[in-house]
C-alpha positions as MATLAB code, in Angstrom:
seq = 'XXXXXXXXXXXXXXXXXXXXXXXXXXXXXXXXXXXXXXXXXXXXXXXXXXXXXXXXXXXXXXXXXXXXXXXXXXXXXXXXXXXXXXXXXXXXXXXXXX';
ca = [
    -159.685 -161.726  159.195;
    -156.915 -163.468  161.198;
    -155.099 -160.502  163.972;
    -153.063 -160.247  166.730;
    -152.141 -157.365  169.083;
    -148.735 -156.490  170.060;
    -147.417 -153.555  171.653;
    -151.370 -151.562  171.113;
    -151.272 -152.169  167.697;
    -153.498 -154.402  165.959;
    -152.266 -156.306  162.772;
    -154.688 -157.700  160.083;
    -153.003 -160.397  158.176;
    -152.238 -159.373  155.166;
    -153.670 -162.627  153.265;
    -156.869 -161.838  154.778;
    -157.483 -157.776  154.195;
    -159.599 -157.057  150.773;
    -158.120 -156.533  147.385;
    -158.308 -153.620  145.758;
    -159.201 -154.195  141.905;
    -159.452 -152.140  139.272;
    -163.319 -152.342  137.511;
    -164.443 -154.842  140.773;
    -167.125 -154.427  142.896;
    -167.662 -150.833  144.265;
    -168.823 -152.310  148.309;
    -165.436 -154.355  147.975;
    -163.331 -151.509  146.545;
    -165.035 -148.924  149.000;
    -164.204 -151.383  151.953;
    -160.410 -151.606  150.871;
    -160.144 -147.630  151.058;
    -161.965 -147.614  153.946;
    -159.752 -149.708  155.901;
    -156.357 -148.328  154.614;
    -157.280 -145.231  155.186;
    -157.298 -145.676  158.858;
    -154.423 -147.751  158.995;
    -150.825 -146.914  160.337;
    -149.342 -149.384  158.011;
    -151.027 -150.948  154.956;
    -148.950 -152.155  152.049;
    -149.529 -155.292  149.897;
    -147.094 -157.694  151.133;
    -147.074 -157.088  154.824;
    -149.642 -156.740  157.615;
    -151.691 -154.003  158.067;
    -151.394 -151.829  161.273;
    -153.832 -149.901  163.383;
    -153.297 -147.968  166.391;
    -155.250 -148.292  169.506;
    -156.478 -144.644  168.729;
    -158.596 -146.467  165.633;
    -160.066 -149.182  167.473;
    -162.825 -147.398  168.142;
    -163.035 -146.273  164.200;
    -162.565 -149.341  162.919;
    -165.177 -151.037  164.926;
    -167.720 -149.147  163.684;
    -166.499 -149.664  159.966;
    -166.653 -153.095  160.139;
    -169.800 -153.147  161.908;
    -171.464 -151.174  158.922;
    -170.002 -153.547  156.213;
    -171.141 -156.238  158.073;
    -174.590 -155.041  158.320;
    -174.947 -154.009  154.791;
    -175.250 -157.381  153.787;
    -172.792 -157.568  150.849;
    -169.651 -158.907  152.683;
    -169.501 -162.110  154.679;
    -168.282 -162.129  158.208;
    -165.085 -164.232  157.250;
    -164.352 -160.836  155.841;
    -165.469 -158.372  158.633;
    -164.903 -160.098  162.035;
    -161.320 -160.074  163.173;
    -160.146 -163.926  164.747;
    -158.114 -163.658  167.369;
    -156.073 -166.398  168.422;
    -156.452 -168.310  171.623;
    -153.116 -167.329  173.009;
    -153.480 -163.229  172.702;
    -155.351 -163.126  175.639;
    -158.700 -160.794  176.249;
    -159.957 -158.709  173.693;
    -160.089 -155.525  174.153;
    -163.637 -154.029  174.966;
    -163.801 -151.752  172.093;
    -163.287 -154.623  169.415;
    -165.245 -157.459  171.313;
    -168.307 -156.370  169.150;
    -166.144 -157.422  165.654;
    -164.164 -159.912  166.973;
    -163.969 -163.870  167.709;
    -160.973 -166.477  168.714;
    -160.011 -168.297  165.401;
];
């Protein structure tokens, strides 16, 4: 998922967070919940927002849907571009430069 930090807040671009859909694959759905429910900011045609107070959370969420097998990494390591810098130490396990 392409993000960026600004101002300790990471954004997830909202192209690249899952869809919800209705009768779809429970890991998918369950992942979609999982995510907004953490999130500062998560509506459909903007990106989503965590605070640096999640980091830490979210990690660990995408970490577990990672390792379950059933989503691909496209969809649960966050790609950083070259220009934001260093990644924070709490999402260097999740993350990669695009």
């Amino acid at each position: 998922m392409k993000a960026k930090i600004q101002d300790s807040v990471l954004f997830l671009h909202h192209e690249d967070v899952p869809e919800y859909k209705k009768g779809g694959s429970v890991v998918r759905n369950s992942y979609f919940w999982a995510l907004r429910s953490i999130a500062g900011k998560a509506s459909r045609y903007s990106d989503w927002e965590y605070e640096s107070e999640v980091w830490f959370a979210l990690t660990r969420m995408l970490l577990s849907f990672a390792e379950s097998g059933y989503l691909g990494l496209k969809e649960t390591v966050l790609e950083f571009p070259l220009s934001q810098g260093e990644i924070p130490e709490v999402l260097r396990d999740v993350s990669t430069w695009e």
